[in-house]
FIKOLZA-1660 file (N, C-alpha, C; in steps of 0.1 Angstrom, whole numbers, plus 5000, padded with zeros to 4 digits):
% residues 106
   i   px   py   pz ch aa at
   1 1200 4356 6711  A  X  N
   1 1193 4369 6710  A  X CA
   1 1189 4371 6695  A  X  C
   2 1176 4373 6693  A  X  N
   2 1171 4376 6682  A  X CA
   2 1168 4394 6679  A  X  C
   3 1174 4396 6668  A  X  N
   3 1169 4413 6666  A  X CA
   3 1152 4411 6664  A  X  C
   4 1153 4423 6666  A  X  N
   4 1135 4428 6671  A  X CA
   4 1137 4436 6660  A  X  C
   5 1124 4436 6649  A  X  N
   5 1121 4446 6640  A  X CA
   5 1106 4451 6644  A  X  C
   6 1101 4466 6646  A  X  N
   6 1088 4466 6653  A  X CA
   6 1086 4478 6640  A  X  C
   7 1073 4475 6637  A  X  N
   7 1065 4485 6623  A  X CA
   7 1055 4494 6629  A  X  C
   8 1056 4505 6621  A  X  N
   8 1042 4511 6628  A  X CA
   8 1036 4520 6610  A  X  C
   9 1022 4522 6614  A  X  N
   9 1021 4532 6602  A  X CA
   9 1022 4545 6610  A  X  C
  10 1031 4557 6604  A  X  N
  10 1034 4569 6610  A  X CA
  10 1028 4574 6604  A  X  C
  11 1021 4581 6594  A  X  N
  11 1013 4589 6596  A  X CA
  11 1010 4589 6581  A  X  C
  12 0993 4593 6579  A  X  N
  12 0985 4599 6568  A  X CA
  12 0987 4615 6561  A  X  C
  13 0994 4615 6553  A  X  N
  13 0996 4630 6551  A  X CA
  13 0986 4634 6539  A  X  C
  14 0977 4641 6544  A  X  N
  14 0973 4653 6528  A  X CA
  14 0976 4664 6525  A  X  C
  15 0978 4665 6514  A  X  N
  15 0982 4681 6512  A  X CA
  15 0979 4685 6501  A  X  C
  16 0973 4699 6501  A  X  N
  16 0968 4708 6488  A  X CA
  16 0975 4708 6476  A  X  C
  17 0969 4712 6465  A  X  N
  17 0975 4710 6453  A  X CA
  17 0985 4721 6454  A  X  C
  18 1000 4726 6447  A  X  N
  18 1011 4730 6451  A  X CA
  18 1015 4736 6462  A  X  C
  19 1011 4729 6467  A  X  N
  19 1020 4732 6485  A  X CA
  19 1028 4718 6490  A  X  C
  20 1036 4722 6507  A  X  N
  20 1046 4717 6505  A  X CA
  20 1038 4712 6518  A  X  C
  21 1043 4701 6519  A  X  N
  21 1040 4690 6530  A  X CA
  21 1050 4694 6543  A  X  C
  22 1051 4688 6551  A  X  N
  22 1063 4693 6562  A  X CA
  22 1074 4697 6556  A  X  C
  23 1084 4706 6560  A  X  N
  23 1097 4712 6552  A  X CA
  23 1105 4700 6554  A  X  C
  24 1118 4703 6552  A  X  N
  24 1127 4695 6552  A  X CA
  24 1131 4691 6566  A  X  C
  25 1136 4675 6566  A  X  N
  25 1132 4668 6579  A  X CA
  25 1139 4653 6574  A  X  C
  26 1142 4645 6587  A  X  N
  26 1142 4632 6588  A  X CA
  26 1135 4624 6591  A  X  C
  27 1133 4612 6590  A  X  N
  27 1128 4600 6598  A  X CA
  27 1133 4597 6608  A  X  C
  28 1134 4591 6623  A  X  N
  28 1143 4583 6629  A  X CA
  28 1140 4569 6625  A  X  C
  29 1133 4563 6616  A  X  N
  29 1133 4551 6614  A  X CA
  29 1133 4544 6596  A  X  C
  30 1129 4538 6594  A  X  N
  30 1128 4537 6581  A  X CA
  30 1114 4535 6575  A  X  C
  31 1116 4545 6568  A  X  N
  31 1100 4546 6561  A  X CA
  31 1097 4541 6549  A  X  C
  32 1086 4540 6546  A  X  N
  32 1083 4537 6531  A  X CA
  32 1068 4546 6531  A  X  C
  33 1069 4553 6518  A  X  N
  33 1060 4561 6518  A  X CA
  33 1052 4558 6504  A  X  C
  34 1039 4553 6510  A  X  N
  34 1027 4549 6496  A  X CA
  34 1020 4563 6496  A  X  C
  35 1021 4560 6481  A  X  N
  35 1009 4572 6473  A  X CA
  35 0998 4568 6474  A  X  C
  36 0988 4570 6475  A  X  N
  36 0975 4569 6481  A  X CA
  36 0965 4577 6464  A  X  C
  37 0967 4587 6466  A  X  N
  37 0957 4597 6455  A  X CA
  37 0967 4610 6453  A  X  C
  38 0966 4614 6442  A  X  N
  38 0971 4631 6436  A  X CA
  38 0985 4626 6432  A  X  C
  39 0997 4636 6431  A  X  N
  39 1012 4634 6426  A  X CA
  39 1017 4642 6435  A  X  C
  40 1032 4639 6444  A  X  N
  40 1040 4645 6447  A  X CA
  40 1054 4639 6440  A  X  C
  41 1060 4658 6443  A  X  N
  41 1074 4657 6443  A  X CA
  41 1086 4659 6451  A  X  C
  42 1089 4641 6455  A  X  N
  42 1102 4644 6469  A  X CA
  42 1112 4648 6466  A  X  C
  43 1118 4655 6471  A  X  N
  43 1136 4655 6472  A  X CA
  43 1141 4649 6481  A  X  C
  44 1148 4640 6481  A  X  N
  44 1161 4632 6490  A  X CA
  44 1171 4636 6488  A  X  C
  45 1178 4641 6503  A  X  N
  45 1191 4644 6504  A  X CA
  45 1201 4637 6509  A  X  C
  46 1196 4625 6512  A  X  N
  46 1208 4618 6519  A  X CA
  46 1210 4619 6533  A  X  C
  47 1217 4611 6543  A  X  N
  47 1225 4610 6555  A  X CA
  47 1230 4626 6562  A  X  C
  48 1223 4634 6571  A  X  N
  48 1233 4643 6577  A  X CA
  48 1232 4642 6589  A  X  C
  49 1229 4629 6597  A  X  N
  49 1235 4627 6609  A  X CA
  49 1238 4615 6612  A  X  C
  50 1238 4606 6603  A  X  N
  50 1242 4590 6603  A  X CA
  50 1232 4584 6613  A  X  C
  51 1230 4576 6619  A  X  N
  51 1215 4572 6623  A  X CA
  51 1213 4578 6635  A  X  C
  52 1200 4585 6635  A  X  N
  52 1194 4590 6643  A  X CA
  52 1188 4579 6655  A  X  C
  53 1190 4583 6668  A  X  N
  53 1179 4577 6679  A  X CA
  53 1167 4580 6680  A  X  C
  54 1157 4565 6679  A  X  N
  54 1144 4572 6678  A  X CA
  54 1143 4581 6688  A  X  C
  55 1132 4593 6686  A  X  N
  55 1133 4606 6695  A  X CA
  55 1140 4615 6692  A  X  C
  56 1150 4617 6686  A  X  N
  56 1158 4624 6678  A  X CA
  56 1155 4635 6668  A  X  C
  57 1152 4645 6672  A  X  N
  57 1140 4652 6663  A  X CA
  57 1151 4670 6664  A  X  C
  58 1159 4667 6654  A  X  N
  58 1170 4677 6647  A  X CA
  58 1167 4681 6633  A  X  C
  59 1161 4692 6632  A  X  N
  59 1158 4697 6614  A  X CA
  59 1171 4703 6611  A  X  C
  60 1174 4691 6599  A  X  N
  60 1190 4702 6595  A  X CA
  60 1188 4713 6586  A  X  C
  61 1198 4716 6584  A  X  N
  61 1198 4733 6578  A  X CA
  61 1200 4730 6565  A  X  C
  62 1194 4737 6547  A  X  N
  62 1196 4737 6541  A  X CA
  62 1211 4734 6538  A  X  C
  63 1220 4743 6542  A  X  N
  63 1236 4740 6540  A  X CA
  63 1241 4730 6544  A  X  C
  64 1234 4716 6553  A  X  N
  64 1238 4708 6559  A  X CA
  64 1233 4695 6551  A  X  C
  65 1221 4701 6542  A  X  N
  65 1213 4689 6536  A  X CA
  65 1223 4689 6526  A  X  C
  66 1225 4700 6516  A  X  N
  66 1233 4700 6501  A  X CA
  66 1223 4700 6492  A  X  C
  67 1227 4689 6484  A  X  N
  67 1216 4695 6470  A  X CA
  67 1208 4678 6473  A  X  C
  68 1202 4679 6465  A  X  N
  68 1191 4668 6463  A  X CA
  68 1199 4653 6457  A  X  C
  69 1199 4641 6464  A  X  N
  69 1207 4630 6453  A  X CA
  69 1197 4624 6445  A  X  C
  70 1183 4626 6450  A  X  N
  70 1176 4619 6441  A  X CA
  70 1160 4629 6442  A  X  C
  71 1153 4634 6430  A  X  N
  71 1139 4635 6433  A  X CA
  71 1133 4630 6424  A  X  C
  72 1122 4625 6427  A  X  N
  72 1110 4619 6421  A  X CA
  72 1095 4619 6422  A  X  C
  73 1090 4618 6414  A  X  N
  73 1074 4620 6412  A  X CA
  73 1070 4605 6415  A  X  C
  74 1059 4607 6432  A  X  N
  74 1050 4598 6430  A  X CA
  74 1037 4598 6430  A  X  C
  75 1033 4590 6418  A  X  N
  75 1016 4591 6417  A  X CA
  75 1009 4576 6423  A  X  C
  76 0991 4576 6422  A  X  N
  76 0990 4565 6432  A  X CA
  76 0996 4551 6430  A  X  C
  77 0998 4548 6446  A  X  N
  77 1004 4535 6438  A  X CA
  77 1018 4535 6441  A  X  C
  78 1027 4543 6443  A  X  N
  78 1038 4543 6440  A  X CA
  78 1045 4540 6455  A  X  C
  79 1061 4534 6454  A  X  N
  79 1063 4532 6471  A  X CA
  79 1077 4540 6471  A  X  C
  80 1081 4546 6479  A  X  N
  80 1093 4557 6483  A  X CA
  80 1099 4549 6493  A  X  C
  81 1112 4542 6489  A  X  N
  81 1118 4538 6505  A  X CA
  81 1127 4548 6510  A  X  C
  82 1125 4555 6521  A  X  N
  82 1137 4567 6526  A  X CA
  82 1146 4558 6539  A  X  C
  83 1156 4556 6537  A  X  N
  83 1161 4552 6547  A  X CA
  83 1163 4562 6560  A  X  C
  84 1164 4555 6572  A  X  N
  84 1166 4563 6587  A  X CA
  84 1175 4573 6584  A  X  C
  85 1175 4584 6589  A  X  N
  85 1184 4592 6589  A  X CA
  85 1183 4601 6573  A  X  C
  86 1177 4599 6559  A  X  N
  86 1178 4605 6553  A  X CA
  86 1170 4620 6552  A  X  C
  87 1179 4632 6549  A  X  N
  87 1170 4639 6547  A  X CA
  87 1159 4644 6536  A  X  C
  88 1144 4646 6534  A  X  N
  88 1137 4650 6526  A  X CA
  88 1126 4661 6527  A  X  C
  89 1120 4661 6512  A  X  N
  89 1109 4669 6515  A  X CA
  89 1098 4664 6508  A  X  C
  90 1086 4674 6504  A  X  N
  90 1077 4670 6493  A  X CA
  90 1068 4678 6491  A  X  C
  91 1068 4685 6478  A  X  N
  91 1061 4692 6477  A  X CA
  91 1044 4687 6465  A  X  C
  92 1033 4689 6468  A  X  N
  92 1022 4682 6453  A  X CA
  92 1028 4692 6446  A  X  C
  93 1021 4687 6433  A  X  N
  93 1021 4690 6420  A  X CA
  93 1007 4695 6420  A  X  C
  94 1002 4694 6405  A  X  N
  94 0985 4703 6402  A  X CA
  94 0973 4698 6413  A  X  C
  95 0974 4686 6418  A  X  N
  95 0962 4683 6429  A  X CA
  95 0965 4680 6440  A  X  C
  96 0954 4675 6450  A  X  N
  96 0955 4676 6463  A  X CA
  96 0965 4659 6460  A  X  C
  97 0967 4657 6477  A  X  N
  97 0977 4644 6475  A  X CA
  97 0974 4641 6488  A  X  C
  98 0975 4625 6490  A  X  N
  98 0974 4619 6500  A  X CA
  98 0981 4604 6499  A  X  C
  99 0992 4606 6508  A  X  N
  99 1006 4592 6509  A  X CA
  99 1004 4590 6528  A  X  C
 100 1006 4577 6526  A  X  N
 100 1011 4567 6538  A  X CA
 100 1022 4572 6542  A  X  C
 101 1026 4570 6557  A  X  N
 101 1043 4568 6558  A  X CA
 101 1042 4551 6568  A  X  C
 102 1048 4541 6563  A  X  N
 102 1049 4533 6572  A  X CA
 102 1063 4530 6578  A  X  C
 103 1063 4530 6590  A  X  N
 103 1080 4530 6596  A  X CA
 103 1084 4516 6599  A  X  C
 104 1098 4512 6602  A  X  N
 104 1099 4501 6608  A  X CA
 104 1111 4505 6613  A  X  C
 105 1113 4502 6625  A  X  N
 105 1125 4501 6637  A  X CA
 105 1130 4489 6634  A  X  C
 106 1143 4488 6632  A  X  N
 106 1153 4477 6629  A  X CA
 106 1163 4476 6632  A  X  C
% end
């Protein structure tokens, strides 16, 4: 038996200069997110449901996320690995912004 890794690109996000891209949320898979054009800034919260089943579509609650363990500015160019199950957000900075999400099931 060989493990099966299957990729997909999940989605093209743009978003206006200081506004917030989807609120806070998971992946069920593992993402990596390219910057494309403009600057955002993510917050990563970490693990609050240890790995999610794809389909698994539970928004946790601020009080469940906690505080942020890591945020960062990415401008173009830049790659964000969010592991499955972690929680995040993103909000741009001064311009519009447009990032990749590519997933992979593993």
């Amino acid at each position: 038996d060989e493990d099966e890794v299957s990729t997909s690109a999940r989605a093209v996000g743009a978003t206006a200069a200081a506004r917030q891209g989807f609120g806070l949320h998971f992946d069920e898979m593992e993402s990596f997110v390219v910057q494309l054009s403009g600057t955002k800034h993510w917050q990563v919260y970490g693990s609050v449901l240890g790995l999610p089943r794809p389909n698994q579509r539970v928004l946790p609650s601020r009080q469940e996320a906690g505080f942020p363990t890591m945020e960062v500015e990415l401008g173009p160019g830049d790659v964000l690995y969010l592991p499955r199950g972690w929680a995040h957000e993103a909000r741009t900075l001064g311009s519009n912004s447009i990032h990749a999400t590519l997933g992979a099931n593993v």
